[in-house]
C-alpha atoms as a printed R data frame, in Angstrom:
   type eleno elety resid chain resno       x       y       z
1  ATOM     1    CA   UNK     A     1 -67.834 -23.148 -44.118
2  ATOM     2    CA   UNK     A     2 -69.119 -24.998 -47.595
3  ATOM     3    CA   UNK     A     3 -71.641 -22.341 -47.728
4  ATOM     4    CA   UNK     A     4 -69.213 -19.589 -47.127
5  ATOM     5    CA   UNK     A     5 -66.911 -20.873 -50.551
6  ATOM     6    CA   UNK     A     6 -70.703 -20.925 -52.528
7  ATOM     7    CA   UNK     A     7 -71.611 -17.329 -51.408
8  ATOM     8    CA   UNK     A     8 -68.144 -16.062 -52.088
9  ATOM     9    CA   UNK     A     9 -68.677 -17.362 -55.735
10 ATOM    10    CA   UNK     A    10 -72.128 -16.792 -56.452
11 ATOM    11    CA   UNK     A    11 -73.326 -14.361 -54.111
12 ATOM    12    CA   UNK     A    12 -77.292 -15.151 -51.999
13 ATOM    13    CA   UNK     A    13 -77.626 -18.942 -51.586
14 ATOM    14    CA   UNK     A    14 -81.544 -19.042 -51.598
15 ATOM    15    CA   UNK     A    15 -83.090 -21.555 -48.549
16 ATOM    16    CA   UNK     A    16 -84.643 -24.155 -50.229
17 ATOM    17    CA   UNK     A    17 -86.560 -25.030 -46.990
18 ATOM    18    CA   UNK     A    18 -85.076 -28.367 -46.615
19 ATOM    19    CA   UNK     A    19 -81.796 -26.971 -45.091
20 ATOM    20    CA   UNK     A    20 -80.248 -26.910 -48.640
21 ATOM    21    CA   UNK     A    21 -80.279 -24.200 -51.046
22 ATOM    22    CA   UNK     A    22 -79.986 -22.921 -54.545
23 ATOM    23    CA   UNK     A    23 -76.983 -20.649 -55.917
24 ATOM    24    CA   UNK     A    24 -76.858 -19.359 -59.566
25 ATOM    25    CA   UNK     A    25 -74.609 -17.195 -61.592
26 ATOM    26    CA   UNK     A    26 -72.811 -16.891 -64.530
27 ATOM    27    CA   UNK     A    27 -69.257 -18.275 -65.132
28 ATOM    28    CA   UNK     A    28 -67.792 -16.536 -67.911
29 ATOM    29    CA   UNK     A    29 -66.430 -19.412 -70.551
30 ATOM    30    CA   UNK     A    30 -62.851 -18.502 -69.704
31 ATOM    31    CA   UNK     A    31 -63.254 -19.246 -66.268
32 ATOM    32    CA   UNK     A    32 -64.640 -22.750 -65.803
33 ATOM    33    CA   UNK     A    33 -61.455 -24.334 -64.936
34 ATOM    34    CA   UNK     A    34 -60.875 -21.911 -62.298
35 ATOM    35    CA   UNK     A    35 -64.880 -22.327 -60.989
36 ATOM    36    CA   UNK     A    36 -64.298 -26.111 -60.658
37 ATOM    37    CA   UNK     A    37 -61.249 -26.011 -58.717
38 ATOM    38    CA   UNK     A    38 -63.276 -23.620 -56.716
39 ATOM    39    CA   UNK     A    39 -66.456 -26.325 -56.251
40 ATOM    40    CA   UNK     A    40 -64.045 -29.185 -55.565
41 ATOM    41    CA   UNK     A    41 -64.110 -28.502 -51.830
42 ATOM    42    CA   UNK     A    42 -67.771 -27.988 -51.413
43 ATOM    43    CA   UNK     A    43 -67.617 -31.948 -52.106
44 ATOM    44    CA   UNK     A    44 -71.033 -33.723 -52.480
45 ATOM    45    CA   UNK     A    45 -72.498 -31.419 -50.670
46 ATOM    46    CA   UNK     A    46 -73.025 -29.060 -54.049
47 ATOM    47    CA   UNK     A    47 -74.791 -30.233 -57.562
48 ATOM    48    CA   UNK     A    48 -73.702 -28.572 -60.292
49 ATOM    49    CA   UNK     A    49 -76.902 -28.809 -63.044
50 ATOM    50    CA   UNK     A    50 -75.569 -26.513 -65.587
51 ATOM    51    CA   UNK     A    51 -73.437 -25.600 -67.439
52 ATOM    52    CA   UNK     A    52 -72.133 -29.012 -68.991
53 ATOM    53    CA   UNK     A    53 -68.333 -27.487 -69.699
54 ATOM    54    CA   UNK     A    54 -68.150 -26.867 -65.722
55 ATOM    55    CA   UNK     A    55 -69.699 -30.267 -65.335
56 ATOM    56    CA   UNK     A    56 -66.731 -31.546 -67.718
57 ATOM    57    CA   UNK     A    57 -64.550 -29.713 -65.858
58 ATOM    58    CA   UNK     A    58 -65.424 -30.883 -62.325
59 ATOM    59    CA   UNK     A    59 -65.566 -34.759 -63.696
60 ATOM    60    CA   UNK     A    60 -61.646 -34.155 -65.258
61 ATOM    61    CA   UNK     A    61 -60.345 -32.865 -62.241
62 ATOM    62    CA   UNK     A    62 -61.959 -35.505 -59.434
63 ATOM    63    CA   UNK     A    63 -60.877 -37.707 -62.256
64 ATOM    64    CA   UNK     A    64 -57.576 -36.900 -62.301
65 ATOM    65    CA   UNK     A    65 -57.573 -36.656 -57.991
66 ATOM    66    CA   UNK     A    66 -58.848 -40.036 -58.321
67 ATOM    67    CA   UNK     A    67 -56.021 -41.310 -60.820
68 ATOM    68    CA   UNK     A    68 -53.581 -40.589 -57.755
69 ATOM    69    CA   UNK     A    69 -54.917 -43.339 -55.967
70 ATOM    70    CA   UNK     A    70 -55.124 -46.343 -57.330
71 ATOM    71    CA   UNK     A    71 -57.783 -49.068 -55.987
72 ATOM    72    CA   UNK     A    72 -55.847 -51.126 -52.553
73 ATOM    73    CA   UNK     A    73 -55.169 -54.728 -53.133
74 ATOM    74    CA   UNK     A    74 -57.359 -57.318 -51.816
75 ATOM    75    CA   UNK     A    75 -54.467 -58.818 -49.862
76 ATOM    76    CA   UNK     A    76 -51.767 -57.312 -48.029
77 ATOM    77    CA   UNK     A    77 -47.863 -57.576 -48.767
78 ATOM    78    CA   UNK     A    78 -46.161 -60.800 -47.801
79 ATOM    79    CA   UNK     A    79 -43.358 -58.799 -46.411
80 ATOM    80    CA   UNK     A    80 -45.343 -56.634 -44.588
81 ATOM    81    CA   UNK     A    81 -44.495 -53.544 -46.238
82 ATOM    82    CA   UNK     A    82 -47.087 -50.859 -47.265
83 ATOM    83    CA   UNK     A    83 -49.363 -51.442 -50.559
């Protein structure tokens, strides 16, 4: 399915013979938002090397995911309720 999302973006995902692969393409400028929103469900399984303004983009937005959750507690309620 992940590799279905990368070849609807980029097109041939070339084997790197280690069951990964390599994807490249161009993302015009005004697009990188859009292109990182795209990559956020491919998860850790993709590595974005280049360019640094989708790499920017990607960090702001699992950044921002991340904000909505805030780290648990180390001990639980005293009246039981949810943290």
């Amino acid at each position: 399915m992940r590799s279905l999302s990368l070849r609807a973006l980029f097109g041939q995902i070339v084997p790197d013979g280690q069951g990964g692969g390599t994807v490249e393409g161009t993302i015009p400028a005004s697009e990188i938002e859009w292109y990182a929103m795209q990559l956020l469900p491919v998860g850790a399984d993709a590595l974005v090397q280049s360019p640094p303004e989708l790499i920017a983009a990607i960090r702001r937005q699992t950044q921002a995911i991340a904000g909505l959750y805030p780290e648990p507690r180390d001990s639980p309620s005293r009246d039981g309720s949810p943290l």
